[in-house]
C-alpha positions as CSV (number, residue, x, y, z in Angstrom):
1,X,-9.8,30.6,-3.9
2,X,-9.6,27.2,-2.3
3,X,-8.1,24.4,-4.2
4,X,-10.8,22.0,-5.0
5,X,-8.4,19.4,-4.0
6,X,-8.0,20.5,-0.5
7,X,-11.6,20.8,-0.1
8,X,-12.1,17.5,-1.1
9,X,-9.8,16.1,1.7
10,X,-11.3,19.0,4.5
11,X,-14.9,19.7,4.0
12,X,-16.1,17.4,1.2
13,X,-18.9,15.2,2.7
14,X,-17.1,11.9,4.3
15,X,-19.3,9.4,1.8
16,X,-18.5,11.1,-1.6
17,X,-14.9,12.4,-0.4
18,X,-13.8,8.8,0.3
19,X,-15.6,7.7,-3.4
20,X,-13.8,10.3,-5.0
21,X,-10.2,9.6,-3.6
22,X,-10.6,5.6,-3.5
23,X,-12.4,4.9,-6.9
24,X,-9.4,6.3,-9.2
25,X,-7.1,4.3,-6.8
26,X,-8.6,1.0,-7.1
27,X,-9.2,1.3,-11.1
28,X,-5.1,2.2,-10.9
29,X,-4.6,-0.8,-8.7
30,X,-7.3,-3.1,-10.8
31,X,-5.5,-1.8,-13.8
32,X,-2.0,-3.6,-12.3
33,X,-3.4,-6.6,-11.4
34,X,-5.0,-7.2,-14.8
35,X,-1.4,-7.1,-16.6
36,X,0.0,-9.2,-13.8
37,X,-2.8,-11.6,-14.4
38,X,-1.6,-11.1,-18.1
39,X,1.7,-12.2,-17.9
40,X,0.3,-15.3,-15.9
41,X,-2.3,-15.7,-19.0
42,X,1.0,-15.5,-21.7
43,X,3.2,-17.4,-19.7
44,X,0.9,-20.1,-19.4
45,X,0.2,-20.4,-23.0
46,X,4.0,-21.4,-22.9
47,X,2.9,-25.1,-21.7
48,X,5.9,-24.6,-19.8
49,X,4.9,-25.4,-15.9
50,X,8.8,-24.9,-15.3
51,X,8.8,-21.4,-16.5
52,X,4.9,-20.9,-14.6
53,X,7.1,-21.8,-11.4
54,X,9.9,-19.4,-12.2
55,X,6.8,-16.7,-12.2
56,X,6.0,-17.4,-9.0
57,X,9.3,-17.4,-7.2
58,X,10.4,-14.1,-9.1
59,X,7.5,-12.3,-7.3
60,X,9.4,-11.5,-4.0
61,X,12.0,-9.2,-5.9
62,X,9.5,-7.1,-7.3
63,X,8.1,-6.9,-3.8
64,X,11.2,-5.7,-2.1
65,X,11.7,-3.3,-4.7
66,X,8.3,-2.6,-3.4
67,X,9.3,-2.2,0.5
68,X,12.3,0.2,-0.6
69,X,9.9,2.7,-2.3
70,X,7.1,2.2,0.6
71,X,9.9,4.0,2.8
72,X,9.0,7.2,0.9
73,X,5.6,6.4,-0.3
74,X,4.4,5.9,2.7
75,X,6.3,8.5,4.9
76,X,6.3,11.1,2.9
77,X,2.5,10.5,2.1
78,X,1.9,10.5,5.6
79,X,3.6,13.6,6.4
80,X,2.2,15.5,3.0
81,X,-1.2,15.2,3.9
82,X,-0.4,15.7,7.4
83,X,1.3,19.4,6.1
84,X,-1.5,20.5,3.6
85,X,-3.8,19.9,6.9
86,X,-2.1,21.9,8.8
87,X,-1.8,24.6,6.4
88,X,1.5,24.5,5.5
89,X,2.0,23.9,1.7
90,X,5.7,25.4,1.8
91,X,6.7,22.2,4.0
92,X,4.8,20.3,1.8
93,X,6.8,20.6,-1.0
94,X,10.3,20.6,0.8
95,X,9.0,16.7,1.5
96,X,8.0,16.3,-1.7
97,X,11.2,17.3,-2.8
98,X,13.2,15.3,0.1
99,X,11.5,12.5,-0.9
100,X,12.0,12.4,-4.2
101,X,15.8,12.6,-3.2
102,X,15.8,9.7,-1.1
103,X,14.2,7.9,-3.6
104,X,17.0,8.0,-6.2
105,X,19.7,6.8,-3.4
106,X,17.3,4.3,-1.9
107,X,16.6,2.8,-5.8
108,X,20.5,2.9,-7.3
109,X,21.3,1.2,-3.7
110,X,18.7,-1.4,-3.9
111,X,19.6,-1.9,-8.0
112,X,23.9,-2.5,-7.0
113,X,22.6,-4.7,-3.8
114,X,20.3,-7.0,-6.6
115,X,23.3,-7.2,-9.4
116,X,26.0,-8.4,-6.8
117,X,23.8,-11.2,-4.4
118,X,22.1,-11.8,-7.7
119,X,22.7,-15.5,-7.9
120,X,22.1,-16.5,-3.9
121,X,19.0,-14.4,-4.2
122,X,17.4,-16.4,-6.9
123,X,18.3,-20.3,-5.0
124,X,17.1,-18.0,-1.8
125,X,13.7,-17.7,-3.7
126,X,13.5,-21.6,-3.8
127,X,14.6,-21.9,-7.2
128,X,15.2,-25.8,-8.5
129,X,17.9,-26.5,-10.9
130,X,15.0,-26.3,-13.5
131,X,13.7,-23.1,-12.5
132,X,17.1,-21.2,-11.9
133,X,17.9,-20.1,-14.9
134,X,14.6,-18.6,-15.9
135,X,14.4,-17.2,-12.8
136,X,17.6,-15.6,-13.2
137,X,16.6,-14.4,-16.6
138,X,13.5,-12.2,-15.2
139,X,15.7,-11.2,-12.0
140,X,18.4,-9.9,-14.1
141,X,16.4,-8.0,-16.5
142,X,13.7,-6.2,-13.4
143,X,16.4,-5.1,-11.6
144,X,17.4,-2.7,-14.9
145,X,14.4,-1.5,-14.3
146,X,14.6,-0.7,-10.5
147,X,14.0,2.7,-11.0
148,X,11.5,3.3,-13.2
149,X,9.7,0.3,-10.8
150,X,10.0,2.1,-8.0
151,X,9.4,5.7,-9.0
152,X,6.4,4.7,-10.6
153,X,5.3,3.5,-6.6
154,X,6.3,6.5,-4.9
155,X,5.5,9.5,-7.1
156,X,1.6,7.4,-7.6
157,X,1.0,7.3,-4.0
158,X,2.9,11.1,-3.1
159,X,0.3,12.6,-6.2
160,X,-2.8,10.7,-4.0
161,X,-1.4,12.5,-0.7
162,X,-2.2,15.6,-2.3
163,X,-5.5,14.4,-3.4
164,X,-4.6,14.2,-7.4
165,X,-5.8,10.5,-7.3
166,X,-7.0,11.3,-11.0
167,X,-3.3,11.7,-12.2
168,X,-2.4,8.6,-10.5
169,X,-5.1,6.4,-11.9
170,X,-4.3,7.9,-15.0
171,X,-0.8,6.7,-14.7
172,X,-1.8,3.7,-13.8
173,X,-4.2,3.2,-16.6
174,X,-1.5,4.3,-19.4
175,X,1.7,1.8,-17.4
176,X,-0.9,-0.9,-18.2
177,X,-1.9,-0.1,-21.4
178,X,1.3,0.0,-22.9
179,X,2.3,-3.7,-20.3
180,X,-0.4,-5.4,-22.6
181,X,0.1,-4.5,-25.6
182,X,4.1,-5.5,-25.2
183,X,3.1,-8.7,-23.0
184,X,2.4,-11.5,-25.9
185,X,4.8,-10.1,-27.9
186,X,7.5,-10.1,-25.8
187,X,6.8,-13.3,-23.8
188,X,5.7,-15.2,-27.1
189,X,9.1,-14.1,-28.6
190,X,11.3,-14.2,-25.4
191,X,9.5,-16.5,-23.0
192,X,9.5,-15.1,-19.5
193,X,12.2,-12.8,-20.5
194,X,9.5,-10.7,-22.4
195,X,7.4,-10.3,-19.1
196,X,10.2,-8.8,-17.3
197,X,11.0,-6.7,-20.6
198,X,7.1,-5.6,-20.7
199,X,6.9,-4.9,-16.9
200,X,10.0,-2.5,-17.0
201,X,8.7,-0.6,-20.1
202,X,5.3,0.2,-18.6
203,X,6.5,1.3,-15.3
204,X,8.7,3.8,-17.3
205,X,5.9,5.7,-19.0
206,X,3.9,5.8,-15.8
207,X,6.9,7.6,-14.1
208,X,7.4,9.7,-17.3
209,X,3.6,10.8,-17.0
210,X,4.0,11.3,-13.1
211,X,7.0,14.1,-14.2
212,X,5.5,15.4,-16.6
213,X,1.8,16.5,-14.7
214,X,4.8,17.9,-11.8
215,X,6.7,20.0,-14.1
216,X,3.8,21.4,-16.0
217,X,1.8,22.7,-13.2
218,X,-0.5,19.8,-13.1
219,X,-0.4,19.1,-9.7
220,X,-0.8,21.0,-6.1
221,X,2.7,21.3,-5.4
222,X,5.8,21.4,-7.4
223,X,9.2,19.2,-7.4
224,X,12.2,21.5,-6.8
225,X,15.7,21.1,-6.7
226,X,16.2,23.9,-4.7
227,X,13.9,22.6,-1.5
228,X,15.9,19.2,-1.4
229,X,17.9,20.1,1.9
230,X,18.9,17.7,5.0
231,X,15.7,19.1,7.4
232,X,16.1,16.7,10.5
233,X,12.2,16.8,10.8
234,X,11.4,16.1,7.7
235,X,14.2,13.1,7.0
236,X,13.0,11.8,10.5
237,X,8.8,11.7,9.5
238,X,9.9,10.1,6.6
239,X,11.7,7.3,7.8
240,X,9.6,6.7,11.1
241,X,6.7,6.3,9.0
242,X,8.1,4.7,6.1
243,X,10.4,2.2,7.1
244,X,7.6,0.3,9.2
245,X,6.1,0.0,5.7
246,X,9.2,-1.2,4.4
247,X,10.3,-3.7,7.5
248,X,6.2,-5.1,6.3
249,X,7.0,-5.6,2.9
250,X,10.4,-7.2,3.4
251,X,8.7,-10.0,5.9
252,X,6.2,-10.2,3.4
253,X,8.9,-11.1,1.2
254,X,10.3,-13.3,3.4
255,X,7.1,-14.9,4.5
256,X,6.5,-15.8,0.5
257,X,9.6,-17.0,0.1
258,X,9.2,-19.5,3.1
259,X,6.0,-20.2,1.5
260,X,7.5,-20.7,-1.8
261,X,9.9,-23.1,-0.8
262,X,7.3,-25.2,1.2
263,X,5.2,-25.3,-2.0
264,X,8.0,-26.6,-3.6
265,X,8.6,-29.4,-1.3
266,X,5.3,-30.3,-2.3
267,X,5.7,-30.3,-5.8
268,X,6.6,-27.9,-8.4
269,X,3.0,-28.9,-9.7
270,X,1.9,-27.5,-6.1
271,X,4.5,-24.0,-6.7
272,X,2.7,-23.5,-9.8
273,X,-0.6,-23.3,-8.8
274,X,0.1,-21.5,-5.5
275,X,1.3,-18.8,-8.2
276,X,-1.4,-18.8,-9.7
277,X,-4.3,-18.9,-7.3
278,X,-1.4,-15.8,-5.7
279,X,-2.2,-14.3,-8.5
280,X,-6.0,-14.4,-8.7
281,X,-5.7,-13.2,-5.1
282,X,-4.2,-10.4,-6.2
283,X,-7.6,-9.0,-7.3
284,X,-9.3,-8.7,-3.8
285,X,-6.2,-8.1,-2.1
286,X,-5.5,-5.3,-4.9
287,X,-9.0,-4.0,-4.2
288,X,-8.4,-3.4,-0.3
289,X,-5.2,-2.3,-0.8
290,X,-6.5,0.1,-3.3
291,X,-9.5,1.2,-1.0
292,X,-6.9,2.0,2.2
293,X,-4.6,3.6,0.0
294,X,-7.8,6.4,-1.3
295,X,-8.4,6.6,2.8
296,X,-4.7,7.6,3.6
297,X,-4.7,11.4,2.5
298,X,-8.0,12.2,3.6
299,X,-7.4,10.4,7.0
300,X,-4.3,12.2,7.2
301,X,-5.2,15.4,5.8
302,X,-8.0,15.6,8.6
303,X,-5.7,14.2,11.3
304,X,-3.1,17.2,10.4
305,X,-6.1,20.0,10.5
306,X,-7.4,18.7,14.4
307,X,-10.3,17.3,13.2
308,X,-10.5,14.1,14.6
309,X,-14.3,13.6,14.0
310,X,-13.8,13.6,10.6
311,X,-11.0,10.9,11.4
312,X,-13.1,8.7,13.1
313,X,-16.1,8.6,10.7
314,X,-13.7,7.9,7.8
315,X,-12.6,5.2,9.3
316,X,-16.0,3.7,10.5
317,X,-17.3,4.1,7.1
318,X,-13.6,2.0,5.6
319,X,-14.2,-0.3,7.3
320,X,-17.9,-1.1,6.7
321,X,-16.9,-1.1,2.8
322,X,-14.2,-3.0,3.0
323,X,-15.9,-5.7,5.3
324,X,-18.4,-5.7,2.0
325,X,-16.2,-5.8,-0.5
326,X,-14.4,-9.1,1.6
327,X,-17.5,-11.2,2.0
328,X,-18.5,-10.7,-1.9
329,X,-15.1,-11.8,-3.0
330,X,-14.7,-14.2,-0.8
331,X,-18.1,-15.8,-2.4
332,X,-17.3,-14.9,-6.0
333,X,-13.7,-16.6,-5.7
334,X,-15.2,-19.3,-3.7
335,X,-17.9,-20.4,-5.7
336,X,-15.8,-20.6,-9.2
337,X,-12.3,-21.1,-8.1
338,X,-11.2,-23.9,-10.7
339,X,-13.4,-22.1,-13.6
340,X,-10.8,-19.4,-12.2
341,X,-7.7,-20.9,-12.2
342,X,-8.7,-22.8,-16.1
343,X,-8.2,-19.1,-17.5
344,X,-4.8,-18.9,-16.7
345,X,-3.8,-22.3,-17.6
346,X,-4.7,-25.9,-19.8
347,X,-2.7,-28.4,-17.3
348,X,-5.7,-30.1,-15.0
349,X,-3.0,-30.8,-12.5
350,X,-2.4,-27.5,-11.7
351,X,-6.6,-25.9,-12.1
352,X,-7.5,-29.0,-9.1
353,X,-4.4,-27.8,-7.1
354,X,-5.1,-24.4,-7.8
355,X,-8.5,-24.5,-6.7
356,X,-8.0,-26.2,-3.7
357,X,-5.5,-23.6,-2.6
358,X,-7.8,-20.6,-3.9
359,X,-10.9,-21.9,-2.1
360,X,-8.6,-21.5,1.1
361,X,-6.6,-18.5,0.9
362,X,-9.7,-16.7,0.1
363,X,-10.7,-16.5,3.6
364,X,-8.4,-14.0,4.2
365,X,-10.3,-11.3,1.9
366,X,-12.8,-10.6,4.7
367,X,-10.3,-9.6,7.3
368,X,-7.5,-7.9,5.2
369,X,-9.4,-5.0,4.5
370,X,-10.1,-4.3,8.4
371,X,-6.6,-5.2,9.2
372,X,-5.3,-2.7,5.9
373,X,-7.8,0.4,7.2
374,X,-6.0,0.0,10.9
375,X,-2.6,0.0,9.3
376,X,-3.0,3.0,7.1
377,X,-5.1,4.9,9.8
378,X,-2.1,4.9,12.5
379,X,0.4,5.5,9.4
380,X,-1.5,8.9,8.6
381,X,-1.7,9.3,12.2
382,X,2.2,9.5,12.2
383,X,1.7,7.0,15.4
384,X,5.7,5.2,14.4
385,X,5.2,2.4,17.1
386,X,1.5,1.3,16.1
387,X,2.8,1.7,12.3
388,X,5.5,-0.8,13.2
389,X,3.6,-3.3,15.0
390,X,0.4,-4.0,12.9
391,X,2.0,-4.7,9.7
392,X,5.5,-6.2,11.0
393,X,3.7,-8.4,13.2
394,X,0.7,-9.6,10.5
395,X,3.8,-10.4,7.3
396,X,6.2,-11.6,9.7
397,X,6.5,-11.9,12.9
398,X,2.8,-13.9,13.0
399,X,3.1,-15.7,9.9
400,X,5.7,-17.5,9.3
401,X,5.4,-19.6,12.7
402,X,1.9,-20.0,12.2
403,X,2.8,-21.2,8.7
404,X,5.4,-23.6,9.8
405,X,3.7,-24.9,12.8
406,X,0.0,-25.3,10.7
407,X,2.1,-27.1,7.7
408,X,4.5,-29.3,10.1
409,X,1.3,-30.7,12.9
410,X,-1.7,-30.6,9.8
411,X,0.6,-30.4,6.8
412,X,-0.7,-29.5,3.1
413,X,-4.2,-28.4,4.5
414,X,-2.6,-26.1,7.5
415,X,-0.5,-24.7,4.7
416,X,-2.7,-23.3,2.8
417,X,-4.8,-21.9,5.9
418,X,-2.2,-20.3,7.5
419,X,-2.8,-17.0,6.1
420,X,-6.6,-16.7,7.3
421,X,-5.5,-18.0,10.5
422,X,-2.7,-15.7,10.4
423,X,-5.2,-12.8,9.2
424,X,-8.2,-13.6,12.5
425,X,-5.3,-14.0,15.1
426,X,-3.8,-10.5,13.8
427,X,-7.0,-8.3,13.8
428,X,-7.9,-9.0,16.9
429,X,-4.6,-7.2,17.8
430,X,-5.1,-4.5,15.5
431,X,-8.5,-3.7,16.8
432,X,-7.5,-3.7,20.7
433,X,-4.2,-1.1,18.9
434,X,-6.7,1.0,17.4
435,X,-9.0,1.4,19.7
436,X,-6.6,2.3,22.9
437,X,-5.2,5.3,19.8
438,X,-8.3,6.3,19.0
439,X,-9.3,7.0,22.7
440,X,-6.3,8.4,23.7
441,X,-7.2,11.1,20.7
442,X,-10.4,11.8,21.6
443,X,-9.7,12.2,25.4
444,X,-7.2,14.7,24.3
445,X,-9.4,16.1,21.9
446,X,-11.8,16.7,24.8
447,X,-9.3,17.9,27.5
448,X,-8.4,20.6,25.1
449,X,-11.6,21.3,23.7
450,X,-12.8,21.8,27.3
451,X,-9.2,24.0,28.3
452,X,-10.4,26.2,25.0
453,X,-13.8,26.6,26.5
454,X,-12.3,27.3,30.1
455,X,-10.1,30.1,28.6
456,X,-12.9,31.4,26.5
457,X,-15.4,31.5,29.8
458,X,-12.5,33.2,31.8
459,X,-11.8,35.6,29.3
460,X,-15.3,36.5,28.8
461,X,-15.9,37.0,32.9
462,X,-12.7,39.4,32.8
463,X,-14.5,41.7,30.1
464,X,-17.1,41.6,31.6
465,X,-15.8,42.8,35.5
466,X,-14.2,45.0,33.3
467,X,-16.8,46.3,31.7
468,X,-18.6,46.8,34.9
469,X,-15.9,48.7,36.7
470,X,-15.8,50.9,33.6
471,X,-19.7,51.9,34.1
472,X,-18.6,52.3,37.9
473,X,-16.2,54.8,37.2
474,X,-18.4,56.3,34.3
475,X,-21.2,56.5,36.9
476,X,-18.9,58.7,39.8
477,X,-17.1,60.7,37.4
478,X,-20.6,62.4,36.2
479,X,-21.9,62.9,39.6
């Protein structure tokens, strides 16, 4: 009997199969933002703007804890769904396994790497002689909780590959859960200290639940020691696939960082409320995010099993939600950006700054989730070069000169439109990428369509001469 799960990526209708997978993602990924948006809420009730600013230039370590477990999210992802569509669940789990492996060296590496550059890092981050030590607080204390941070990433987005997007929700949902309910007593008792504590403690029981539905026969496949081995192909889809991801989040790092320390030679006023108008952000950019993630497996899945139709109405369809999804946001946030930005804090300072930067970086929403449905599509492609270039070239390599050189010629107001200048510039790119891919497929999907139907016609004429010089012989023998 067929696993419900793999129909669902196969031969599910296109409309309800991308509902299914997507909708528990996005909840999951809702789910996170709201106890981000939390700790912003508590935090702010601090009246501290000092330790509001130390919130904001913290969030780069979390995000290269981030790029270290996209290395495995992402490439083994890829190459899971990419398996299960091609029929092979035994491969399957060896790179679930495999990955699982990595992910243990990559996070004790990244966690002894934090500890000893701990104190550059945080002046790196554009810490102020204010901010330091409360930024060296919450750094200290997140990188304890390296691990459970960024298992809780991985073994969410290996479950989705397999299409078990309920377990990952669930997960999700529970990490939260147990993040609020710590978040204002922590951080009311321990200042930012307690967000950090909070964050750490609700990633752990995510990963707990993640090991738990894999060892009790919960999922598709199964973790097992015994399939950890050093398969060249495997350790090689991996990391082609993966570390593009990974190089992407590290310049995004980077490129906040730079941003950061701009903000800051504005004001920490400014710093402040580009955290915070960051963090309303979060929502639509959690949202896309969310959406591309629930496309990956089925793209994937369909990729791996030759059916490249299915590939390219999946993606058609992504990208007309997402385009919808951007232009409501965009209007939402738009329309009530200081009412917004009053939620999270009392100081009037920082709501007019915050709104001014909000009503800006919200231009970005209707292009991200286009640029974010290209990027995944060529990841679950396993095309490495593509994978590199789209997101590489958006975080980075675009960016940060188009950040420097908008904010040094127009200054505050090329600042914060950068990103959507960053964001039209880059999918213009992504779309000419695409669309040379996704012709290059087809052709070859035609040539060997046609080469099937060549052999099939040739085949058939041979029976058939044979046949007839059968009857021939039939017909002499008798006479």
């Amino acid at each position: 009997m067929e696993d419900k799960r793999l129909f669902l990526l196969l031969k599910e209708p296109t409309s309800n199969a991308i509902f299914k997978l997507t909708f528990p993602i996005i909840l999951g990924m809702m789910a996170r933002v709201f106890y981000n948006l939390i700790d912003i809420f508590f935090i702010g009730l601090l009246n501290d703007s000092t330790q509001l600013a130390a919130g904001t230039i913290v969030q780069p370590v979390f995000m290269i804890m981030s790029a270290m477990a996209g290395i495995v999210a992402a490439g083994g992802a890829s190459y899971i769904s990419r398996c299960l569509g091609a029929n092979n669940e035994k491969n399957a789990n060896r790179v679930l396994a495999i990955g699982v492996g990595i992910y243990v060296i990559l996070g004790l590496l990244t966690m002894v790497l934090g500890f000893t550059l701990i104190t550059p890092i945080t002046y790196i981050l554009g810490a102020s002689e204010q901010t330091f030590p409360f930024a060296l607080d919450y750094i200290s204390i997140l990188l304890l909780g390296t691990l459970p941070i960024m298992g809780n990433i991985i073994l969410g987005q290996l479950l989705c590959s397999e299409g078990s997007a309920i377990i990952t929700m669930n997960g999700t949902l529970l990490g939260t859960i147990i993040n609020i309910i710590l978040d204002p007593i922590f951080i009311l008792g321990l200042g930012i200290k307690g967000a950090a504590f909070a964050t750490i403690i609700g990633h752990l029981v995510a990963l707990l639940y993640y090991g738990y539905c894999y060892f009790s026969g919960k999922t598709l496949l199964k973790i097992r020691i015994r399939d950890f081995c050093f398969d060249k192909l495997i350790w090689k889809e991996i990391f082609i696939i993966g570390i593009p991801v990974s190089v992407a989040q590290f310049a995004m790092s980077i490129a906040i960082i730079v941003s950061n320390n701009i903000a800051a030679s504005y004001s920490d006023i400014i710093l402040a409320s580009l955290g915070v108008a960051s963090k309303v952000m979060t929502i639509g950019t959690s949202l896309l995010f969310g959406f591309a993630a629930g496309c990956q497996p089925l793209i994937g899945y369909s990729y791996g099993a030759g059916d490249y139709g299915r590939v390219k109405d999946v993606f058609k369809k992504a990208i007309v939600i997402t385009t919808f999804i951007g232009i409501a946001l965009t209007l939402i946030l738009g329309g009530f950006s200081e009412e917004i930005i009053s939620v999270f804090t009392n100081d009037p300072t920082v709501i007019v700054a915050g709104g001014t930067v909000l009503r800006a970086l919200k231009w970005s929403l209707p292009l991200l989730g286009i640029l974010l449905i290209c990027a995944v599509t060529v990841q679950s492609m396993g095309k490495a070069i593509p994978a590199l270039i789209i997101p590489v070239s958006h975080q980075g390599i675009l960016f940060i000169p188009v950040l420097l050189i908008m904010n040094n010629y127009i200054g505050f107001w090329g600042y914060i439109y950068a990103e959507a200048t960053t964001d039209l510039i880059m999918l213009v790119i992504a779309t000419i990428i695409l669309q040379n891919i996704m012709t290059q497929e087809m052709s070859e999907d035609v040539s060997g369509s046609l080469v099937k139907i060549q052999r099939s016609l040739n085949q058939t004429e041979a029976n058939r001469l044979k046949l007839l010089k059968s009857r021939v012989k039939s017909h002499y023998f008798k006479k």
